[in-house]
N, C-alpha and C positions, 0 to 999 in steps of 0.2 A: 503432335504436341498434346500433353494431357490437360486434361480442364483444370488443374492448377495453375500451368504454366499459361497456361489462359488468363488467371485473374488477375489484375492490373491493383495498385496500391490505391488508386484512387476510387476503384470499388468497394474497398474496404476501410479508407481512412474515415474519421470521423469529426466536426467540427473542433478548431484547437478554442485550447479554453487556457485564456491567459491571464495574467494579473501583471501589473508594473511592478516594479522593484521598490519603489515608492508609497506604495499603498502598505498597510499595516497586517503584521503575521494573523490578527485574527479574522480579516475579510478574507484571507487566503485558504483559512481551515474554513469556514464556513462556505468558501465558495468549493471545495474540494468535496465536503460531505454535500452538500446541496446539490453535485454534477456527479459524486459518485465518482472519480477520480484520484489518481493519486499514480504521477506527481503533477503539478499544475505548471503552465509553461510560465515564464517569468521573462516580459519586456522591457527594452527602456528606448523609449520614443519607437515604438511598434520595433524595433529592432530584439530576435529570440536573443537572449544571453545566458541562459541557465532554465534549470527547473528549481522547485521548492516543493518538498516533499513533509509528509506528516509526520515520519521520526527527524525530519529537518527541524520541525519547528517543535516538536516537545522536547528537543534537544536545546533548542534554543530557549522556550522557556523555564527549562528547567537549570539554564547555566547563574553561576552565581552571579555573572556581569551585569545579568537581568531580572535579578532577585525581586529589584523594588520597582520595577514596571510594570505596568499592563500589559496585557495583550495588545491592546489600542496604542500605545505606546512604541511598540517595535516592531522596525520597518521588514522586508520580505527581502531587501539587499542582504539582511543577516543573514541568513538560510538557504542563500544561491547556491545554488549542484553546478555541474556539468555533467548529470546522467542522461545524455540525450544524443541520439546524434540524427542525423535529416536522410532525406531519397525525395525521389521524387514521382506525381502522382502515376507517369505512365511504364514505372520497371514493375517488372512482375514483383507477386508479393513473396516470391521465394526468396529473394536479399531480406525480406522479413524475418525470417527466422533464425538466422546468425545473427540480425542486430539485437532483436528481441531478447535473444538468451544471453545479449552481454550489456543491453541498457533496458531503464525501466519505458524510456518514450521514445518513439521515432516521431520527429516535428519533417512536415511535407511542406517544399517548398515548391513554387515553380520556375520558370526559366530565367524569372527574376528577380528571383531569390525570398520573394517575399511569402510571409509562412501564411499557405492555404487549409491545413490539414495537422492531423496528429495520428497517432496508431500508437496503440498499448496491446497487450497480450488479452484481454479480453475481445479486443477488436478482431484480431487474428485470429481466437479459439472459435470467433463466430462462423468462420468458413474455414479449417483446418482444424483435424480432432487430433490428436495420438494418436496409434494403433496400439496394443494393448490392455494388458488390463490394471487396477488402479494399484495393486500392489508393485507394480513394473514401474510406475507415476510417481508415487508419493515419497516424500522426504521424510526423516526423521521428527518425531513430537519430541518436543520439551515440554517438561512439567514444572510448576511452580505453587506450592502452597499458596491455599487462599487467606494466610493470617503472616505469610513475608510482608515485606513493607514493601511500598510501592516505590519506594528511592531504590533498594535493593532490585529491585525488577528492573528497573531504567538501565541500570548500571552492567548488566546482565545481558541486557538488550544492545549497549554499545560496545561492550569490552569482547563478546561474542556472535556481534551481529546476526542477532536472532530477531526475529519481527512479530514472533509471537509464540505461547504460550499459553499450555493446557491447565487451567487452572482445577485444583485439587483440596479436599478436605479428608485427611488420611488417605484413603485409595479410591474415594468415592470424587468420581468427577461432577465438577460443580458448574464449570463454564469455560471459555478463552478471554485471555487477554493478548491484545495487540499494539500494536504501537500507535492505533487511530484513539485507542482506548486512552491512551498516557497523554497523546497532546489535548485530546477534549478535555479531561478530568484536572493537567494543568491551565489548559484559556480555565476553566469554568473558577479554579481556585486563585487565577489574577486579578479577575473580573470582582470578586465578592469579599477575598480575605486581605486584611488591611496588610500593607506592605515589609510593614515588619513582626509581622507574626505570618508572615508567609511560611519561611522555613522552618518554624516548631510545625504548621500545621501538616505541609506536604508529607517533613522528617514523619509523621505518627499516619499518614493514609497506607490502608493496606491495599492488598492486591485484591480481595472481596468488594472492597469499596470501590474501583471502576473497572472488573471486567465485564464482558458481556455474558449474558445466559437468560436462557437456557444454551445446551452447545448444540449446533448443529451438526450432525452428522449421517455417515452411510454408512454400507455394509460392504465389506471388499469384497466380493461379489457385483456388485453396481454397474454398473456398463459406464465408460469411461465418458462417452456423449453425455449421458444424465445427470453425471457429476458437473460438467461445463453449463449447463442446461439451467442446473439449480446455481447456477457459483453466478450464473449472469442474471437471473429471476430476481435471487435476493441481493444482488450485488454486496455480494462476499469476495474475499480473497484466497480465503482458505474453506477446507472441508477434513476434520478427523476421520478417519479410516477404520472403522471397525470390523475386529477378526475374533472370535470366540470369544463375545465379550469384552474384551478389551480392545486399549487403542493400538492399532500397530504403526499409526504413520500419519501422515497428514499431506493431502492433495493443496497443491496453490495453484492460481495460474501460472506461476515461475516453474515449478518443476513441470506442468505439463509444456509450456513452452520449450524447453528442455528436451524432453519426450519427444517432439516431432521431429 
């Protein structure tokens, strides 16, 4: 048997980190970026019933239903997934890798059913690499001007399910934007702009105004370990791919889960 098939899930799952369906969207992003997570498991009376994810909830605050709300205001039943499905803590973690590449979380239960554990793809990259190299890994970049407007971006983001986005000023790269980027930059504009001048101000935010930067990146070349190495260091989700200068691609945890 090889020392894979050795490692048990429960070697590798990691405390679950939950929120009730009752509590409010903005304890939910904040408890998400504060844990470094995404998507956060979602209870009702300690019973799992969904996840709530960060394009869950800038979708949600970005809908018209929710125009004249808070953040503080709307609940985390709005933004309930079913991206998740369970195992448990003594199968090997090789049923890891087909749930992985078809959900964002695997919730660990034990024999009586009650949720002990969690498991996401950075968990798994922590003892499982790829083999190859990052050009073999990585997914296609989208780019998006840093003077589009940031409604335009959202909408880009849902209609194409893209999660994020190499932001640009003419050919010169400027930084990325992500979907963690759109729900903070909307909690931050519920929280402070009066409720009916909400949508003149979002309708005029560009995409300069909340991506992130400087970008991080590597060189394809990189050894494929290094890349995981840094993506858990700085807990990122992605890494651009640089090839002669330019970007050729972009490494996530999704596509290296993928990869294995």
């Amino acid at each position: 048997m090889s020392d894979r098939l050795q490692v048990l899930i429960k070697d590798v799952m990691a405390k679950p980190i939950t929120i009730a369906k009752s509590a409010y969207v903005s304890e939910a992003l904040e408890k998400m970026l504060d844990e470094g997570v995404d998507p956060l498991i979602v209870t009702n009376n300690g019973t799992v019933i969904g996840t709530t994810s960060r394009a869950a909830i800038a979708e949600s605050l970005g809908s018209r239903k929710t125009h004249t709300l808070k953040a503080t205001s709307i609940h985390v039943a709005n933004t309930v997934e079913e991206n998740f499905t369970s195992a448990y803590p003594d199968q090997s973690i090789d049923i890891l890798v087909p749930l992985l590449q078809r959900y964002k979380l695997v919730v660990v239960l034990d024999s009586d059913h009650r949720l002990i554990g969690q498991v996401t793809a950075g968990d798994l990259l922590k003892v499982l690499r790829p083999a190859g190299n990052l050009l073999e890994t990585m997914e296609p970049a989208h780019f998006i001007q840093a003077e589009e407007r940031a409604v335009h971006l959202r909408r880009r983001m849902l209609d194409n399910n893209i999660n994020r986005f190499i932001v640009e000023d003419g050919d010169t790269v400027l930084g990325i934007v992500t979907e963690t980027d759109v729900a903070k930059a909307l909690h931050a504009f519920k929280d402070i702009v009066e409720g009916t001048r909400q949508d003149y101000r979002i309708r005029n935010l560009l995409v300069r105004d909340i991506m992130s930067s400087p970008l991080i990146s590597v060189d394809a070349d990189t050894d494929v370990s290094d890349v995981i190495d840094l993506m858990l260091k700085k807990n990122i989700s992605s890494v651009p791919v640089m090839q002669d200068g330019k970007i050729a691609g972009i490494v996530t945890r999704n596509s290296l889960v993928q990869a294995l």
